[in-house]
C-alpha positions as CSV (number, residue, x, y, z in Angstrom):
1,X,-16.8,-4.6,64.0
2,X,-14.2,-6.9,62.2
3,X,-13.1,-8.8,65.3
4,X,-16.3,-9.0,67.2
5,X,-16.8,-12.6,65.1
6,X,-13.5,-14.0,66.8
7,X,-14.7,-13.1,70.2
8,X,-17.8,-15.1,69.8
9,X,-15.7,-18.2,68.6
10,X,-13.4,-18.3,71.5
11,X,-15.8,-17.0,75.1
12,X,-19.0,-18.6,75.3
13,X,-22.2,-16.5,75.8
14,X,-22.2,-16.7,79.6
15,X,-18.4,-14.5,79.5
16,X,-20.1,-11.5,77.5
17,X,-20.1,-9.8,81.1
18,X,-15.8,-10.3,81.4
19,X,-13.6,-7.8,79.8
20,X,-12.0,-8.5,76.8
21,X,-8.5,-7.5,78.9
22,X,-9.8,-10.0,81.6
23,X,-10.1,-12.8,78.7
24,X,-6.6,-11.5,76.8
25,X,-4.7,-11.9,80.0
26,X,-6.3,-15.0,81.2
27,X,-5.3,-16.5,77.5
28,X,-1.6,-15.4,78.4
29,X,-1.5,-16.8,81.3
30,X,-2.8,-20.2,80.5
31,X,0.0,-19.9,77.5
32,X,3.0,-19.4,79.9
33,X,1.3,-22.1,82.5
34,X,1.6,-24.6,79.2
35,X,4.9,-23.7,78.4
36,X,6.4,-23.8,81.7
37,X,5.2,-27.7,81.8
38,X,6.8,-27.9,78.4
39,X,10.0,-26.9,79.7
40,X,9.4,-29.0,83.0
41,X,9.6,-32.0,80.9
């Protein structure tokens, strides 16, 4: 129950139907995307 408040925050109603893995390893790979432009520049 603790971390159920932090899901809310970051997926909108609509994504209750995606798996939390789905949205955890969508997260990373938006995070390596950003830091592979970092390094580009």
């Amino acid at each position: 129950m603790g971390k159920k408040h932090r899901n809310r925050i970051n997926s909108s109603k609509k994504n209750n139907h995606v798996p939390k893995e789905t949205l955890i390893a969508e997260a990373e790979a938006h995070d390596k995307e950003y830091n592979a432009n970092k390094r580009k520049k």
